[in-house]
TIVO-2410 file (N, C-alpha, C; in nm, 3 decimals):
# residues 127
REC num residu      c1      c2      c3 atome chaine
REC   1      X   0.514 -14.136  28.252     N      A
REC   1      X   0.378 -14.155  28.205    CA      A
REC   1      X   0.284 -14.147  28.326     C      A
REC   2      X   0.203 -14.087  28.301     N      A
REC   2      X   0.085 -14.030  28.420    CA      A
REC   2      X  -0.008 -14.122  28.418     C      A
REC   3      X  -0.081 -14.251  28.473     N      A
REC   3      X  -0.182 -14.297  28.554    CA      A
REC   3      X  -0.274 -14.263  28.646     C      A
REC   4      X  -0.348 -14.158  28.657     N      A
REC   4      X  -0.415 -14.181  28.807    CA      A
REC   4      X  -0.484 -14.267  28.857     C      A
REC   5      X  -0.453 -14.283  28.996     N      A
REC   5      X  -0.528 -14.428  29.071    CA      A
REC   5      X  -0.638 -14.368  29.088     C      A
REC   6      X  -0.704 -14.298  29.069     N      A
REC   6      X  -0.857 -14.300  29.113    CA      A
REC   6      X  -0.948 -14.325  29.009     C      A
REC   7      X  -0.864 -14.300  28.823     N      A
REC   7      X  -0.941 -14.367  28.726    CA      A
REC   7      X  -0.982 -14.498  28.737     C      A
REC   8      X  -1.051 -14.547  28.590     N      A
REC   8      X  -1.065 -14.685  28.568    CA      A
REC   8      X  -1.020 -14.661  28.424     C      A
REC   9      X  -0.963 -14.747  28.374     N      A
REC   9      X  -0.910 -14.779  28.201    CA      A
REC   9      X  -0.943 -14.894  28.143     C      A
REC  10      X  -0.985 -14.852  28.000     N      A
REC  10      X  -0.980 -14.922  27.910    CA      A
REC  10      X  -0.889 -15.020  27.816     C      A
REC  11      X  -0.926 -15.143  27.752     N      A
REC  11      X  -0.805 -15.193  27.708    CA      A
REC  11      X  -0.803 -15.113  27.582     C      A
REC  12      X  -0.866 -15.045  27.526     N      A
REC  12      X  -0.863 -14.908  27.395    CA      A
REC  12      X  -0.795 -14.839  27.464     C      A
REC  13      X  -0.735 -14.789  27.581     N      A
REC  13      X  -0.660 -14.675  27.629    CA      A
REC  13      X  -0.761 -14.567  27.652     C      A
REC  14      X  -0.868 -14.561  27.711     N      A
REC  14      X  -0.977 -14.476  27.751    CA      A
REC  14      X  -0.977 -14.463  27.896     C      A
REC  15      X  -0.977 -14.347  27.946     N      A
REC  15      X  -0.994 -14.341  28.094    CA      A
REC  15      X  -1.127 -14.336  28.157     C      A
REC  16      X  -1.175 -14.328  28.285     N      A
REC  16      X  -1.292 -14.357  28.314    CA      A
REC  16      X  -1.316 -14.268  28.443     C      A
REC  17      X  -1.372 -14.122  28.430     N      A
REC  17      X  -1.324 -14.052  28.616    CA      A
REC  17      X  -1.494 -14.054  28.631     C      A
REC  18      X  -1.537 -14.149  28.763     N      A
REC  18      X  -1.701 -14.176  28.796    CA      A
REC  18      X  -1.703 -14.000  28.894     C      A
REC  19      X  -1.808 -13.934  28.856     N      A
REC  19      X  -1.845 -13.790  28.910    CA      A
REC  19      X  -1.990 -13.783  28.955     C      A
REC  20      X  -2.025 -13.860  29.076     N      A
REC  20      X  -2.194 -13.883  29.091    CA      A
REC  20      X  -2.231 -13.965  28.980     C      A
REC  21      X  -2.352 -13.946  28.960     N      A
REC  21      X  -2.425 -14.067  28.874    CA      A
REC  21      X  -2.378 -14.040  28.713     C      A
REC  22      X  -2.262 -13.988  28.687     N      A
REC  22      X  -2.193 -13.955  28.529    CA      A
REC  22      X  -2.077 -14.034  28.532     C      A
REC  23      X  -2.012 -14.039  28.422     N      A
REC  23      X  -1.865 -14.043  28.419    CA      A
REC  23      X  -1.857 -13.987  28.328     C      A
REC  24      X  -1.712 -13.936  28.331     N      A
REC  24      X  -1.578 -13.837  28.268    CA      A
REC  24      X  -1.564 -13.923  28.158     C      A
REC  25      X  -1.532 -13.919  28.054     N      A
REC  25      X  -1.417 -14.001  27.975    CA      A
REC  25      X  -1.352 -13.961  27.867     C      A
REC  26      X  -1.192 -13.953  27.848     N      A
REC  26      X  -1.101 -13.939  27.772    CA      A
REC  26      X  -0.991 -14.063  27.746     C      A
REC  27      X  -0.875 -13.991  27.662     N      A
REC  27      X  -0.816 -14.120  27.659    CA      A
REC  27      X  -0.688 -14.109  27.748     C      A
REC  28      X  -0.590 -14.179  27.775     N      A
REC  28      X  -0.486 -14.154  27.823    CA      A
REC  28      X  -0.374 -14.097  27.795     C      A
REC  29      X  -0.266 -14.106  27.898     N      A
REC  29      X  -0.099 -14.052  27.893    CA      A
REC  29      X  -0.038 -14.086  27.803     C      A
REC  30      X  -0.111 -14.205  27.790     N      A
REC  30      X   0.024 -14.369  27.736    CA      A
REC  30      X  -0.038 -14.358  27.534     C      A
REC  31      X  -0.181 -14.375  27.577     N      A
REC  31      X  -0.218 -14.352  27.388    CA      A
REC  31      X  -0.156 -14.210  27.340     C      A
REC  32      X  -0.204 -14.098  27.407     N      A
REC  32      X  -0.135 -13.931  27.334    CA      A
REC  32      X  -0.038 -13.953  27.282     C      A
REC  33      X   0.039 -14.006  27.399     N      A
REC  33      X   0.224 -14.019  27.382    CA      A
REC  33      X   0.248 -14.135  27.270     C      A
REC  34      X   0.146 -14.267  27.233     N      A
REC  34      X   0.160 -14.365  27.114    CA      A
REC  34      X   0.183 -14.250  27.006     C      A
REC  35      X   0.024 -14.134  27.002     N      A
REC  35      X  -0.071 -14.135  26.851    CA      A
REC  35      X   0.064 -14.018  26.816     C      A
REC  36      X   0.115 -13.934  26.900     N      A
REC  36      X   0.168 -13.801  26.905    CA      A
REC  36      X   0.091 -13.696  26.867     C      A
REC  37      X   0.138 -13.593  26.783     N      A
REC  37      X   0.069 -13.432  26.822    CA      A
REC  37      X  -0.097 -13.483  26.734     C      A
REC  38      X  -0.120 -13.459  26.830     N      A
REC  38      X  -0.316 -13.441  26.813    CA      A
REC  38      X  -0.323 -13.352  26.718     C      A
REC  39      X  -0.426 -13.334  26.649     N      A
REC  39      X  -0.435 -13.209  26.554    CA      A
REC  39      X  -0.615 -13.228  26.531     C      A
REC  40      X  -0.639 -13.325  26.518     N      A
REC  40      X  -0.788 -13.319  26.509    CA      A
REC  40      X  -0.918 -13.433  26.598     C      A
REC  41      X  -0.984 -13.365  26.715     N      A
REC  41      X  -1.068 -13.476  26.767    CA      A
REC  41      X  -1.202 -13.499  26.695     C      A
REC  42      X  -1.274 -13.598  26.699     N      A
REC  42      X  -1.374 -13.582  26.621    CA      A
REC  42      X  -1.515 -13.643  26.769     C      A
REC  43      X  -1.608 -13.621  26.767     N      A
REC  43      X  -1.681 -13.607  26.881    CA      A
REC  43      X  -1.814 -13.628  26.867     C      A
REC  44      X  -1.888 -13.697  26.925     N      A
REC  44      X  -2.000 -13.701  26.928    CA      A
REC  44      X  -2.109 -13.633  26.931     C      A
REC  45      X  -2.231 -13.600  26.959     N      A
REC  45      X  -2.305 -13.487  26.988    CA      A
REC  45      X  -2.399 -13.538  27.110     C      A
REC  46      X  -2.415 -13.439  27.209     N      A
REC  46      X  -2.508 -13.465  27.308    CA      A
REC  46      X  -2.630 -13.527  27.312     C      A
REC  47      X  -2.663 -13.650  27.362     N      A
REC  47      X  -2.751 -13.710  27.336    CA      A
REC  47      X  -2.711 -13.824  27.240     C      A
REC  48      X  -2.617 -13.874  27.246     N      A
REC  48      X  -2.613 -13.969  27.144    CA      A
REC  48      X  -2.568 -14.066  27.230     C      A
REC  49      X  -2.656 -14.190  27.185     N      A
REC  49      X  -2.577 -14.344  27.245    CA      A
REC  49      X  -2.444 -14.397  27.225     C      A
REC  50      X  -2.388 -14.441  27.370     N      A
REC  50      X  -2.282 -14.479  27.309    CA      A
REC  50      X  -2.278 -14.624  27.341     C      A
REC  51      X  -2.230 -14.738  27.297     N      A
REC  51      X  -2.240 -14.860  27.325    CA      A
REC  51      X  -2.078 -14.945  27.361     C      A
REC  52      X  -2.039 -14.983  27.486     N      A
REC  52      X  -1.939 -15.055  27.490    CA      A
REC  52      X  -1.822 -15.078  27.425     C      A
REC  53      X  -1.698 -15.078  27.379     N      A
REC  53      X  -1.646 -15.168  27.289    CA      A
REC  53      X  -1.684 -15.102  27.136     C      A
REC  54      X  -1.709 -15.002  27.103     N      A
REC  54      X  -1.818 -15.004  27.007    CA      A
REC  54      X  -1.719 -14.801  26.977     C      A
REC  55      X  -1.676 -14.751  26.816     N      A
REC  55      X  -1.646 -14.656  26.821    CA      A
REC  55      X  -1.753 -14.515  26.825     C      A
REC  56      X  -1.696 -14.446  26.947     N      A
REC  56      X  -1.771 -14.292  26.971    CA      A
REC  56      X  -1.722 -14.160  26.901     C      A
REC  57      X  -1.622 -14.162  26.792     N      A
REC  57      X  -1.552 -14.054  26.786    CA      A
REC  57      X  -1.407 -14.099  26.714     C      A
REC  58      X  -1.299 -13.998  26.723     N      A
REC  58      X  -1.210 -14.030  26.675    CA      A
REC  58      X  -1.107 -13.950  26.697     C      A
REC  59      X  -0.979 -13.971  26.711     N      A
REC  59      X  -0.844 -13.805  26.718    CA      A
REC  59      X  -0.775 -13.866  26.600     C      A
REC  60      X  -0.735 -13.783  26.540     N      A
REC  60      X  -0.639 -13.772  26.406    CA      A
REC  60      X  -0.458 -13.696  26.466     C      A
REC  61      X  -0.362 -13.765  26.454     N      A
REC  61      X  -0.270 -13.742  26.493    CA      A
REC  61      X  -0.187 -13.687  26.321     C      A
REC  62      X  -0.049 -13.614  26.358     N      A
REC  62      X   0.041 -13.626  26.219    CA      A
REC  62      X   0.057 -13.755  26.197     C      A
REC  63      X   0.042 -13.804  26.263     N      A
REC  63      X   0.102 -13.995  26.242    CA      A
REC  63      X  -0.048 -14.077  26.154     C      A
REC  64      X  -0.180 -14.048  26.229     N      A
REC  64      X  -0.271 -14.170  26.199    CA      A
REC  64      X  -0.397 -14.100  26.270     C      A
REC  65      X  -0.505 -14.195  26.190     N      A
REC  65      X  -0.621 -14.140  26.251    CA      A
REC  65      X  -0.689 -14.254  26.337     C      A
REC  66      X  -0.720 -14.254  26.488     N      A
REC  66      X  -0.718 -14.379  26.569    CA      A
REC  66      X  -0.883 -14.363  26.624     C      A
REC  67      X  -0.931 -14.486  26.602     N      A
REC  67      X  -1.087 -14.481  26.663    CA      A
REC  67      X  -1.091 -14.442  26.832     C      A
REC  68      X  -1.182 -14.373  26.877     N      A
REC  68      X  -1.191 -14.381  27.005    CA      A
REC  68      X  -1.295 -14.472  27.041     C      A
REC  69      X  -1.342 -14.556  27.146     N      A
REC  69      X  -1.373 -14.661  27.165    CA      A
REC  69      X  -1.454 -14.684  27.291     C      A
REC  70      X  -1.618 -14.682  27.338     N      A
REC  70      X  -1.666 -14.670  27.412    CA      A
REC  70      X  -1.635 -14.745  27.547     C      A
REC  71      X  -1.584 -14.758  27.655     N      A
REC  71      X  -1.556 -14.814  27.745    CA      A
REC  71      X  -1.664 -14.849  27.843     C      A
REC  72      X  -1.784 -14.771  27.813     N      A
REC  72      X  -1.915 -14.866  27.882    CA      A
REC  72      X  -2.022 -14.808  27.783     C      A
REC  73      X  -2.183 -14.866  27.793     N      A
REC  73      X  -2.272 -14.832  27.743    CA      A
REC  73      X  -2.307 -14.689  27.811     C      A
REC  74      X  -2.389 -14.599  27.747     N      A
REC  74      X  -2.458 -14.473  27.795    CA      A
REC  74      X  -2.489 -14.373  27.711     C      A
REC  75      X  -2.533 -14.256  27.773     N      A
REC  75      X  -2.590 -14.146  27.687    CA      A
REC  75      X  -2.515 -14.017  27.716     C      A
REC  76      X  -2.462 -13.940  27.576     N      A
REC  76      X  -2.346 -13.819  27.587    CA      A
REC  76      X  -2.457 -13.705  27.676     C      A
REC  77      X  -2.421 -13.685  27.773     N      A
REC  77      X  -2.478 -13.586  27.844    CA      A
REC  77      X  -2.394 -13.452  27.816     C      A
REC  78      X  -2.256 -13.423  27.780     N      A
REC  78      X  -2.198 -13.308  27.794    CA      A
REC  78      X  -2.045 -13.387  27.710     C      A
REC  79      X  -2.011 -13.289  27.594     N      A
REC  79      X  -1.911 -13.267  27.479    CA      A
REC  79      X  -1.815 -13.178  27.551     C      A
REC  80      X  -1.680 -13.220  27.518     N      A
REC  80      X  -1.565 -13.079  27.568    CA      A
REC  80      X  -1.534 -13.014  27.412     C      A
REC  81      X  -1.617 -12.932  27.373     N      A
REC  81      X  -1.599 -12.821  27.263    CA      A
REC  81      X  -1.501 -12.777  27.289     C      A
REC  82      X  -1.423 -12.799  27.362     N      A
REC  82      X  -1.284 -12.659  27.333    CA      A
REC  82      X  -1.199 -12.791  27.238     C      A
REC  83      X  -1.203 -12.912  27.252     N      A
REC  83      X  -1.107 -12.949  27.153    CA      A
REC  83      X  -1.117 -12.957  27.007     C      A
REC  84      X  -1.199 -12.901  26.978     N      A
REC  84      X  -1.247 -12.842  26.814    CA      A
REC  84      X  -1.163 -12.772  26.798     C      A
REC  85      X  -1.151 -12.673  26.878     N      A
REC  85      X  -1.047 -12.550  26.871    CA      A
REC  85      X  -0.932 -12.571  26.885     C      A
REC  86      X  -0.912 -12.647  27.041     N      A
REC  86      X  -0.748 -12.691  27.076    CA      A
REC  86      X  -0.731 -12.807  27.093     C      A
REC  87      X  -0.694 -12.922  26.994     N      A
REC  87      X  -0.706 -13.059  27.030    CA      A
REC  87      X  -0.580 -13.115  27.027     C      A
REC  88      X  -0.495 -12.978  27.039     N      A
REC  88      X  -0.343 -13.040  27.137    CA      A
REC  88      X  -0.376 -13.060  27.324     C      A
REC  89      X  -0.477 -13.007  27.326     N      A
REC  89      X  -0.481 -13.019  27.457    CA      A
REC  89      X  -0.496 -13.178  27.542     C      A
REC  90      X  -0.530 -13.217  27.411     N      A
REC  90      X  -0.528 -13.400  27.463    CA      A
REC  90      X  -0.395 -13.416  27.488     C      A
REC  91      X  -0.253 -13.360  27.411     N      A
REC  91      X  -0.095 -13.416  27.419    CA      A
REC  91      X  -0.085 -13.321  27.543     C      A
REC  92      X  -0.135 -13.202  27.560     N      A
REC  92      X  -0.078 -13.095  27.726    CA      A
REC  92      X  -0.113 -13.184  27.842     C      A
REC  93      X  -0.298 -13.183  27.840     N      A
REC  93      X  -0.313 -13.227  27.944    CA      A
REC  93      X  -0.461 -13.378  27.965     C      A
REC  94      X  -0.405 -13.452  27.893     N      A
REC  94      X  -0.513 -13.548  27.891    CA      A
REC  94      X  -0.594 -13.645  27.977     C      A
REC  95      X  -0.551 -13.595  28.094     N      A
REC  95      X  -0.646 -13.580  28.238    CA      A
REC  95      X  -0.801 -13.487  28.263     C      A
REC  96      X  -0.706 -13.357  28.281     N      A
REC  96      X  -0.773 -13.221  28.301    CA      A
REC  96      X  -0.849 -13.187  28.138     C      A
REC  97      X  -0.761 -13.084  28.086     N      A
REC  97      X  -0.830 -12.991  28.034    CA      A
REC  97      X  -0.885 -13.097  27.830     C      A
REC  98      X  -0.841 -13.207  27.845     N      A
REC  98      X  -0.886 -13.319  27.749    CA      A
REC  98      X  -0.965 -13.427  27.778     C      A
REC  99      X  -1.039 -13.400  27.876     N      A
REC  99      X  -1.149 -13.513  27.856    CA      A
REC  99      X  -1.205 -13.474  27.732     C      A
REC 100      X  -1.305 -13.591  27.684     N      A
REC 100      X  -1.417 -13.598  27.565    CA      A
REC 100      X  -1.540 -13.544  27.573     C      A
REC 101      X  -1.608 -13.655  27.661     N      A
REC 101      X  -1.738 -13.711  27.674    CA      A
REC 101      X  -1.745 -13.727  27.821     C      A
REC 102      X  -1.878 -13.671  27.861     N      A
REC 102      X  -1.937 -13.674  28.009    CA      A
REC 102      X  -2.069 -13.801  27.999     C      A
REC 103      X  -2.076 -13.910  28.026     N      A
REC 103      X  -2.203 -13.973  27.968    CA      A
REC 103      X  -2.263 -14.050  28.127     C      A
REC 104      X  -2.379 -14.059  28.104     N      A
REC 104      X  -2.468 -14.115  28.201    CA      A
REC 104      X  -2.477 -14.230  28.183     C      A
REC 105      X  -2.461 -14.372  28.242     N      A
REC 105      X  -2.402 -14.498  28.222    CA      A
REC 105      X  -2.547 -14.551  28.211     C      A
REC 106      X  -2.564 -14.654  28.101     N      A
REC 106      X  -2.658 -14.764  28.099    CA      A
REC 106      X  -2.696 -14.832  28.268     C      A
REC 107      X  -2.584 -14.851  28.301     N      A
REC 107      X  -2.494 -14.985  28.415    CA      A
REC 107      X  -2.397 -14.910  28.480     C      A
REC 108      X  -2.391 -14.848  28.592     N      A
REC 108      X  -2.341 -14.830  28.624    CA      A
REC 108      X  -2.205 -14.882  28.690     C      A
REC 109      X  -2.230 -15.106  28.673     N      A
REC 109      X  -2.195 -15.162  28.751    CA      A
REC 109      X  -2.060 -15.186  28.643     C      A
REC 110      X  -2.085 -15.132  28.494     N      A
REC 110      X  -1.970 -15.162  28.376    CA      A
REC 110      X  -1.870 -15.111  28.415     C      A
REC 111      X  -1.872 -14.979  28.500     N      A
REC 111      X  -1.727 -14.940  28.546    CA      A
REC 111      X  -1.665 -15.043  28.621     C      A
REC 112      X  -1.696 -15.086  28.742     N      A
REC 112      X  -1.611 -15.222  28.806    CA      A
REC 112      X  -1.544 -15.318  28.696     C      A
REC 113      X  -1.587 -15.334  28.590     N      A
REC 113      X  -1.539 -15.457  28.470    CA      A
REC 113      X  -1.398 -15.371  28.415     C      A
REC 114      X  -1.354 -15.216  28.412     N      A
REC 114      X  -1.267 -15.202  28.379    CA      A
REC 114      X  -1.137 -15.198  28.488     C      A
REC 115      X  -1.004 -15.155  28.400     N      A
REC 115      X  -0.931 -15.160  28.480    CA      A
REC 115      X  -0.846 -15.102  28.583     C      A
REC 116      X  -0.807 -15.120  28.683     N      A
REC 116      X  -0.739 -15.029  28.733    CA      A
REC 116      X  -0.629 -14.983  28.706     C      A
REC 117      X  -0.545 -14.860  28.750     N      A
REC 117      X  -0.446 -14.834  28.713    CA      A
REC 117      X  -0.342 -14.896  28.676     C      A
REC 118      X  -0.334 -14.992  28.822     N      A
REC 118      X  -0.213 -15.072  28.830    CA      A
REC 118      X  -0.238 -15.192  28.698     C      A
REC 119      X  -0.333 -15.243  28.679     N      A
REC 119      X  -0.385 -15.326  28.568    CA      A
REC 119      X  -0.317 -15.259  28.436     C      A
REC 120      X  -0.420 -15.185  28.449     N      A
REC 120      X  -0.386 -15.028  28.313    CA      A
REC 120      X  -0.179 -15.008  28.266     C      A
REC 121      X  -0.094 -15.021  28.412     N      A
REC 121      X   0.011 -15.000  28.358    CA      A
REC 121      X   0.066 -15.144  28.304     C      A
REC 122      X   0.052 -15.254  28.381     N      A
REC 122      X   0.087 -15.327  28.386    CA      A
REC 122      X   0.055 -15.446  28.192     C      A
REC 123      X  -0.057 -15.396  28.153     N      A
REC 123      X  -0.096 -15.380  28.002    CA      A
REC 123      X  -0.014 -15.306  27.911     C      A
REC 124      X  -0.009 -15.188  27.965     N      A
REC 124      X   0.055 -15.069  27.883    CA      A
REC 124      X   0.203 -15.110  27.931     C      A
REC 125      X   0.315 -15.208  27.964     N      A
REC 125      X   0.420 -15.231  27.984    CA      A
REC 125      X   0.474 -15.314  27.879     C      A
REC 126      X   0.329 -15.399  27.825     N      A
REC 126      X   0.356 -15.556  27.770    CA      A
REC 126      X   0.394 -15.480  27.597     C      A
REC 127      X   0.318 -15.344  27.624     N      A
REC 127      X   0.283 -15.309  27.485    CA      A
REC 127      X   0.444 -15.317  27.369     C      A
***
């Protein structure tokens, strides 16, 4: 199971990659590998608020359809449209080519409140 230490994570299983005054966000190694084969993401639209704790979206697996789950407050600056098309790409590569949502943070200071990797596995162990 893939972690990177330079994310921040969610206790929803949301990752967090800070890129200048934006952050990245998708979900993780550990949820793909829960929900299994992805088949449908569902996504926000640019410009839309997202609030904390609070659902932004959604992926539909063969198994279940699982809320995705805002990991800080902000505004969708930039959608990854290719997973309309290919939303196995969350089970290939849900780092890289499966992020979600690019959003501009309310607070920038909400990223520090999540967790780190080692946190992140150490959660995802108990599971």
């Amino acid at each position: 199971m893939s972690t990177p230490k330079e994310l921040r994570y969610s206790e929803e299983h949301e990752w967090v990659k800070t890129e200048g005054d934006k952050v990245r966000i998708g979900i993780t190694d550990f949820a793909q590998s829960e929900l299994g084969d992805i088949v449908f993401v569902e996504l926000p639209e640019v410009g839309a608020e997202i609030k904390a704790d609070e659902p932004f979206g959604s992926v539909e697996s063969v198994k279940t359809v699982s809320e995705l789950y805002a990991p800080i407050n902000g505004k969708v600056v930039e959608v990854n449209g290719e997973l309309e098309d290919s939303p196995e790409f969350v089970n290939e590569s849900p780092y890289e080519k499966a992020w979600m949502i690019v959003v501009e943070p309310a607070d920038a200071s909400e990223i520090d409140s999540l967790m780190t990797a080692e946190q992140y596995e150490e959660m995802t162990k108990e599971d």
